[in-house]
C-alpha positions as CSV (number, residue, x, y, z in Angstrom):
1,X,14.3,4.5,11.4
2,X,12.5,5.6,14.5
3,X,9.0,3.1,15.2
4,X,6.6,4.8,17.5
5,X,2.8,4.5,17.9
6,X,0.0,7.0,16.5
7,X,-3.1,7.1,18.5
8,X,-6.5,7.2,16.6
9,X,-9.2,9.8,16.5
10,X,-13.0,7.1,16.8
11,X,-11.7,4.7,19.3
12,X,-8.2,5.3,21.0
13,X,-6.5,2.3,19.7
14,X,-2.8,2.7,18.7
15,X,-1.2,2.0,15.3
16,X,2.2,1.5,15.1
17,X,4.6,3.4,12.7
18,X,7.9,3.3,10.7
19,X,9.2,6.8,10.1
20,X,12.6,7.9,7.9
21,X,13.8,11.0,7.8
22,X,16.5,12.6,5.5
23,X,18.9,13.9,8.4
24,X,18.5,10.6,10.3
25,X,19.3,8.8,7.2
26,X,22.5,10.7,6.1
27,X,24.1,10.4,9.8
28,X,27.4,8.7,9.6
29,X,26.0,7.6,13.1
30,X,22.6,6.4,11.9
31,X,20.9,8.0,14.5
32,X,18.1,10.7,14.7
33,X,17.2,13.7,16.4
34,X,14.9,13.9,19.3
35,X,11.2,15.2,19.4
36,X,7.8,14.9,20.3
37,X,4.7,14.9,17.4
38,X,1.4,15.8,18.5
39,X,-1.3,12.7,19.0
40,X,1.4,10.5,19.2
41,X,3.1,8.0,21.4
42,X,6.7,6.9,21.9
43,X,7.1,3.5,21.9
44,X,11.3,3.8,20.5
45,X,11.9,6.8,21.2
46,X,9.9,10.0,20.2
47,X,9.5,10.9,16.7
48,X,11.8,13.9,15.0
49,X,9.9,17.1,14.7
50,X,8.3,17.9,11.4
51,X,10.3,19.7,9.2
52,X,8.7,19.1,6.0
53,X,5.5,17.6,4.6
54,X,5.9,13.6,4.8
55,X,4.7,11.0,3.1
56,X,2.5,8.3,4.1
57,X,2.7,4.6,2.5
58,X,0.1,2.4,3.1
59,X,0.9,-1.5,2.6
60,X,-0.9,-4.2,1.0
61,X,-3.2,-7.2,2.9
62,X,-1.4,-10.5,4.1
63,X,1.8,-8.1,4.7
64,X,3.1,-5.9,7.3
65,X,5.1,-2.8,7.1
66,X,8.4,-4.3,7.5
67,X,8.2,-5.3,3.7
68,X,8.1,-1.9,2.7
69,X,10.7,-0.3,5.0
70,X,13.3,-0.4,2.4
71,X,11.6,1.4,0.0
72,X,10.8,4.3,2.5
73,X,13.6,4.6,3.0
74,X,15.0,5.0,-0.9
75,X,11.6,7.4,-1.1
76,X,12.7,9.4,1.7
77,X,16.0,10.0,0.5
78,X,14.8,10.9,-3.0
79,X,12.2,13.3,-2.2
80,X,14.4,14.6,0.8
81,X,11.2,14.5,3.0
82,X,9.9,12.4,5.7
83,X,8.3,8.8,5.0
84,X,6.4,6.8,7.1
85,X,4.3,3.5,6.8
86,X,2.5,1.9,9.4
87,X,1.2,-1.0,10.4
88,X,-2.1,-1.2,10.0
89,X,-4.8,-3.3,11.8
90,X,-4.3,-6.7,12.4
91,X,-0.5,-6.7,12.6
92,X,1.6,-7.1,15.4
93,X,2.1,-3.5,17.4
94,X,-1.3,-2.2,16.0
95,X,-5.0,-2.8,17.3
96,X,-6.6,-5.4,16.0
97,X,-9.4,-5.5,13.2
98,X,-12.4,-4.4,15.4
99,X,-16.1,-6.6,14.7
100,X,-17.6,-3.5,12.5
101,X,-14.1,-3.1,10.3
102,X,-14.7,-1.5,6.8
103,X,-13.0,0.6,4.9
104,X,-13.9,4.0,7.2
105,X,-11.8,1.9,9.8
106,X,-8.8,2.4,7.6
107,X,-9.6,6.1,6.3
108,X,-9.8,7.4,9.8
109,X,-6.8,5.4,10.9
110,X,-5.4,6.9,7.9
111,X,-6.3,10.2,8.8
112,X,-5.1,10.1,12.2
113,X,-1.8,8.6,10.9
114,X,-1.4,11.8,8.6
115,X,-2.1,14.4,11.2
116,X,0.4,12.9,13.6
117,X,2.9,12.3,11.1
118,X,2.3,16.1,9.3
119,X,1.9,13.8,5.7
120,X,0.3,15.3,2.6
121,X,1.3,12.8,-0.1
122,X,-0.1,9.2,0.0
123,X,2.0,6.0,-1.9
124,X,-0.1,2.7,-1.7
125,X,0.0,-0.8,-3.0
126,X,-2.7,-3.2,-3.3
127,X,-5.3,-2.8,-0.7
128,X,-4.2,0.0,0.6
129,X,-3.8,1.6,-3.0
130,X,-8.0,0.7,-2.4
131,X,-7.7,2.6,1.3
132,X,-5.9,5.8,-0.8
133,X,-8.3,6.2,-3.2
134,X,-11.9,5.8,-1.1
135,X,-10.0,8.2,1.5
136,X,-9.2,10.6,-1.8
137,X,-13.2,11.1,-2.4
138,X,-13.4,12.3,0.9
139,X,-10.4,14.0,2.4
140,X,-7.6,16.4,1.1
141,X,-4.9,14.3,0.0
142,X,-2.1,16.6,-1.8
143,X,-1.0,13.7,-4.7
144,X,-1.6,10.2,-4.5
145,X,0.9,7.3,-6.1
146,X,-1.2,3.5,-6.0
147,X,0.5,0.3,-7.3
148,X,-2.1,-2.5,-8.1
149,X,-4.6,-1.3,-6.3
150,X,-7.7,-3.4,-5.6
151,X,-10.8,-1.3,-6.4
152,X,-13.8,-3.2,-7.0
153,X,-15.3,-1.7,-9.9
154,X,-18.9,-2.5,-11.0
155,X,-18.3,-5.8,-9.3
156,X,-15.6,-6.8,-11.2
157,X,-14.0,-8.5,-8.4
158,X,-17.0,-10.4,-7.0
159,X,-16.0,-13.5,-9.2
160,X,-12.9,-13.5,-7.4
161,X,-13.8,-14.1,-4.0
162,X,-14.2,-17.6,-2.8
163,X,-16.5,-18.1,0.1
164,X,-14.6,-21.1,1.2
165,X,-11.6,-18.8,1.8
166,X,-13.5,-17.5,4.6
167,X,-14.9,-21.1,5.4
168,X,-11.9,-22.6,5.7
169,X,-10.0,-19.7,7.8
170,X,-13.1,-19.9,10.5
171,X,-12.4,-24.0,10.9
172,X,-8.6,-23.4,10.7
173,X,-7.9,-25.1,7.6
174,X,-4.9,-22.3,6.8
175,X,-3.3,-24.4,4.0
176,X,-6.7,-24.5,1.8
177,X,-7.4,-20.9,2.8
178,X,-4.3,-20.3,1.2
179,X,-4.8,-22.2,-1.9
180,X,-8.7,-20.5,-2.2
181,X,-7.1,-17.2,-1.7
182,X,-4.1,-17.7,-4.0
183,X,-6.6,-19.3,-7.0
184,X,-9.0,-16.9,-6.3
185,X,-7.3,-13.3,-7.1
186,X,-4.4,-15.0,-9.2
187,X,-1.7,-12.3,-8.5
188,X,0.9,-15.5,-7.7
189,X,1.4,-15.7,-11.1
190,X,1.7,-19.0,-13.2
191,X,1.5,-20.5,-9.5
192,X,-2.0,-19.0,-9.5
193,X,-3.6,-21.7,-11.9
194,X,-2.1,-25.3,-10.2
195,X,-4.8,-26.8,-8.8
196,X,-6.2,-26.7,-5.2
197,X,-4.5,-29.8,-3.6
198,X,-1.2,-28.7,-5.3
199,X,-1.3,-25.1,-3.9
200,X,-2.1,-26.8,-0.2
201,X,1.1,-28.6,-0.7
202,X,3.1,-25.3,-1.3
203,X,1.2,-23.8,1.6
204,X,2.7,-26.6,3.9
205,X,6.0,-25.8,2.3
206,X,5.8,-21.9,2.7
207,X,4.6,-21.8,6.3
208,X,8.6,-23.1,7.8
209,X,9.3,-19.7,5.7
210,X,9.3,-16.5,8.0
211,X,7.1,-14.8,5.0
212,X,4.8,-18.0,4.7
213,X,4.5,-18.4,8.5
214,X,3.3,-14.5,8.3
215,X,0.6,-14.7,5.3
216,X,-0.8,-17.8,7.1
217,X,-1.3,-15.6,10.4
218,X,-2.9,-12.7,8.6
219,X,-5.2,-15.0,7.0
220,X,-8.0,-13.6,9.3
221,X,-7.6,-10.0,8.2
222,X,-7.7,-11.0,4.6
223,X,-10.6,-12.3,4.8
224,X,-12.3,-9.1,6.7
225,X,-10.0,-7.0,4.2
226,X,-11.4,-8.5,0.9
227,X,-14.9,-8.1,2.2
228,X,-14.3,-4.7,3.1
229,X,-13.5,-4.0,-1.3
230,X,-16.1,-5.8,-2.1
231,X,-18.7,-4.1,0.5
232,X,-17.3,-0.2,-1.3
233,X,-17.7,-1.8,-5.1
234,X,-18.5,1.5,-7.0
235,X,-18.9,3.1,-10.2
236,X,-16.7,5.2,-12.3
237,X,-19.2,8.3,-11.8
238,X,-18.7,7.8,-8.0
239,X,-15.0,8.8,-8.9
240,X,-15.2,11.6,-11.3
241,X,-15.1,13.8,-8.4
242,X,-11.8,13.3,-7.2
243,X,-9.4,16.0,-7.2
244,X,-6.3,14.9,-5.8
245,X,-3.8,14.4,-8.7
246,X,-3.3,10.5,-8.9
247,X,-1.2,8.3,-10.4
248,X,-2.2,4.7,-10.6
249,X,0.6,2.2,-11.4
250,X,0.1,-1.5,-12.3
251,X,3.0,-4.3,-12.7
252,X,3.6,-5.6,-16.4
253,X,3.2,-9.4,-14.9
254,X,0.7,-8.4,-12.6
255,X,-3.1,-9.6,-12.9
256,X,-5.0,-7.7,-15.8
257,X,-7.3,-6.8,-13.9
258,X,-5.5,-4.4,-12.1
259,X,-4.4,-2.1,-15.3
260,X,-7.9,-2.7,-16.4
261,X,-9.4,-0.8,-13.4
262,X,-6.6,1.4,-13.6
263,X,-7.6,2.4,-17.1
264,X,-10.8,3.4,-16.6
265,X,-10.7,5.5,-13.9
266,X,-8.1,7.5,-16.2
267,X,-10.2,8.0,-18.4
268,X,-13.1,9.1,-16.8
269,X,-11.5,11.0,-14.0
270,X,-9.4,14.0,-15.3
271,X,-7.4,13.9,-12.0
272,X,-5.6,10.0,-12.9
273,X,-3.4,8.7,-14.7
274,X,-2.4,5.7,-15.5
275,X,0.6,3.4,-16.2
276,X,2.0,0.5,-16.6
277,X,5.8,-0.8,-15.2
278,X,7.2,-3.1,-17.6
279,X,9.2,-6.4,-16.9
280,X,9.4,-9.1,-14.6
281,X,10.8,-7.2,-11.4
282,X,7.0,-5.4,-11.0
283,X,6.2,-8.1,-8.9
284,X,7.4,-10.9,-7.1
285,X,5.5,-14.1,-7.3
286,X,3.7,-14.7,-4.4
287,X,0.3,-14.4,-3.2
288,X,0.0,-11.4,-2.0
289,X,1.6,-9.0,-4.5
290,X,4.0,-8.3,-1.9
291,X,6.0,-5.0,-2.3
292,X,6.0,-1.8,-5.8
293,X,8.1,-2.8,-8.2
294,X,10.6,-0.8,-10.3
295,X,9.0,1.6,-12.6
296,X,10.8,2.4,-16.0
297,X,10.0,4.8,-18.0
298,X,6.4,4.0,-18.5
299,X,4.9,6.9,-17.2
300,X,2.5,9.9,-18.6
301,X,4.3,12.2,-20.4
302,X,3.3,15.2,-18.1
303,X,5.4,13.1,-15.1
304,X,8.0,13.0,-17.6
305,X,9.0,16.6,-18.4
306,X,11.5,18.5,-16.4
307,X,9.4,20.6,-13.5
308,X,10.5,23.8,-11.9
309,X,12.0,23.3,-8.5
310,X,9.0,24.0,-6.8
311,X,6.9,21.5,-8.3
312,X,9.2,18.6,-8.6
313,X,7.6,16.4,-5.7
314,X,4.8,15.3,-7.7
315,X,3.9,11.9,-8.1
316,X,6.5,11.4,-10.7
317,X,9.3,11.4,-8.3
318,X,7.4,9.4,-6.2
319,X,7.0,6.7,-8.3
320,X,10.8,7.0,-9.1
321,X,11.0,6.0,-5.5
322,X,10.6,2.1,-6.5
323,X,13.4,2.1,-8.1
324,X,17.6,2.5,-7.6
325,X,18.6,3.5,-10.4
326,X,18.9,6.7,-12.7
327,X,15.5,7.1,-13.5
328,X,14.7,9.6,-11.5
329,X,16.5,12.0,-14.0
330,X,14.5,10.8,-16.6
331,X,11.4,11.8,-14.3
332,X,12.8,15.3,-13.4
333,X,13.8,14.3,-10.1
C-alpha cells in the first residue's frame, strides 16, 4: 500500500490517499515501485506510475478510509488494476470540511483525486455512493458501482434527519448525537429502534472502542455531510440523463430505503441497475453502515453473462470485488 497526498484543483488543500497496485501486491517483498504522479504529493513515498486505468472508492460518513483498505486491496487484485480510496474531508491527513462544504466540495475533490490517480471507474458506499452519482450527472465517469447509497429522492430522507443531532453535536452532547443519529437513519439494525436513553448508554460503551472513539470524532462531519444530501434532494427526471453505466447495490438487512431509491432510479434511468446482496454479511450492525458487503449472485443478468476479454472490467467484476470467494466466475471475471 503506498499513502500519499493529492492536491485539490478550487482551494489547494490536500487529501490524503490509499493506493494498491497489482505488482506491489504480488511482491514476495511487499514492496512497490517508485514514481511520481502528476498534482500529487508524497507524503510515504511517491506513488507508482500509472500503468493502467485505476479505480477510485469513495467511503461512507462517520468512517475513514482505513475501513475499506482491505477491500482495495481484494478489488485490486481481481481487476488487476490500480485502486485507490482516500480520505476525504474531515479525516485525519485530509483538509478539513471548509464553512461552505456541499456536495461540489466532494465532486471536485473527487475529480482532482481521479486525475492524480489516472482513475476511470468509481466504487462507493453510502455517502459517497451519493458523491458518485451527483459527480455522474456532471463529469465522465467510465462505470460506476454504489452500495447503499444515500440519495435523497423527493425528500424521502427529510423525515430522517433529526435537528437535535446537530443540536446536540454543537453543545457536545456526543453520546445523544449518537443515539439521534443512530434512531434517526436506522441502518444499525434492530439496535436502530431501542430507545434514546438506551442508545446513549451503548454510546458510552462504544467510545473505549477504537471504532466508537472514531464515529464519535466524526460526529461534526456527519452532521455537515447529512445536510449536504438533503440540500441536493432531487427528482428522478434530474437523473434520466446519466450516462455512465451504474450499478447500484443495496444490503439484504440493510434499511429499505436504500433498495427503494435504488429501484427507482433503475427504472427510470436506462443507464442503472439495480440489485440486491442477500444475507446477513451485507452489513455489519452499526451505525454507520460501515464497509460493502459480499455480493452473491444477485445481480442483473447482463453482469452475469460471460464477456469478451476486452469488456470484462465492467461493474460486474467490480462488485465481485466484495467478496472472497468464487463468485467472480459466476460474474465472468
Amino acid at each position: 500500500m503506498e499513502t500519499w497526498t493529492v492536491e485539490t484543483d478550487d482551494d489547494g488543500s490536500r487529501l490524503e490517499v490509499h493506493s494498491f497496485r497489482p505488482a506491489a501486491l504480488t511482491r514476495a517483498d511487499g514492496g512497490s515501485p517508485a514514481g511520481n504522479s502528476a498534482g500529487s504529493t508524497s507524503a510515504i513515498g511517491d506513488p507508482a506510475p500509472v500503468t493502467a486505468p485505476g479505480v477510485v472508492v469513495i467511503h461512507g460518513t462517520l468512517v475513514t478510509a482505513a475501513l475499506y483498505r482491505p477491500f482495495a486491496r481484494n478489488l485490486s487484485l481481481l481487476l488487476s488494476r490500480p485502486v485507490h480510496c482516500y480520505n476525504r474531508r474531515g479525516r485525519a491527513g485530509s483538509a478539513p470540511q471548509p464553512d461552505d462544504y456541499s456536495v461540489a466540495t466532494e465532486i471536485r475533490d473527487l475529480a482532482a483525486v481521479m486525475k492524480a490517480t489516472g482513475s476511470e471507474d468509481v466504487v462507493a458506499h453510502s455517502f459517497g455512493g451519493f458523491v458518485a452519482l451527483q459527480a455522474a450527472r456532471g463529469m465522465p465517469l467510465r462505470r460506476l458501482v454504489t452500495y447503499d447509497a444515500a440519495v435523497s429522492l423527493s425528500g424521502n430522507l427529510n423525515h430522517r434527519w433529526r435537528p437535535e443531532l446537530e443540536q446536540a453535536v454543537t453543545e457536545g452532547q456526543l453520546n445523544h448525537a449518537w443515539a439521534h443519529l443512530v434512531q434517526g437513519l436506522a441502518t444499525a439494525g434492530p439496535l436502530s429502534y431501542l430507545p434514546l436513553g438506551a442508545l446513549r448508554m451503548l454510546s458510552i460503551m462504544s467510545a473505549r472502542t477504537n471504532v466508537g472513539a472514531e464515529m464519535r470524532e466524526l460526529l461534526p462531519t456527519a452532521v455537515k455531510e447529512m445536510r449536504a444530501v438533503l440540500d441536493a434532494d432531487a427528482e428522478l427526471a434530474d437523473y434520466t440523463e446519466l450516462t455512465t453505466p451504474t450499478l447500484m447495490l443495496s444490503g439484504g438487512w440493510s434499511p429499505g430505503y436504500f433498495a427503494e431509491t435504488g429501484r427507482q432510479l433503475a427504472s427510470a434511468v436506462p443507464a442503472i441497475d439495480f440489485a440486491v446482496v442477500p444475507g446477513p454479511a451485507a452489513r455489519r450492525a452499526d451505525p454507520a453502515g460501515q464497509a460493502p458487503g459480499h455480493p452473491d449472485g444477485a445481480l442483473p443478468e447482463r453482469y452475469r453473462r460471460k464477456r469478451p476479454a476486452t469488456e470484462q472490467e465492467g461493474p460486474a467484476q467490480v462488485a465481485a470485488g466484495c467478496q472472497q470467494g468464487p463468485a467472480s466466475d459466476r460474474l465472468g471475471a
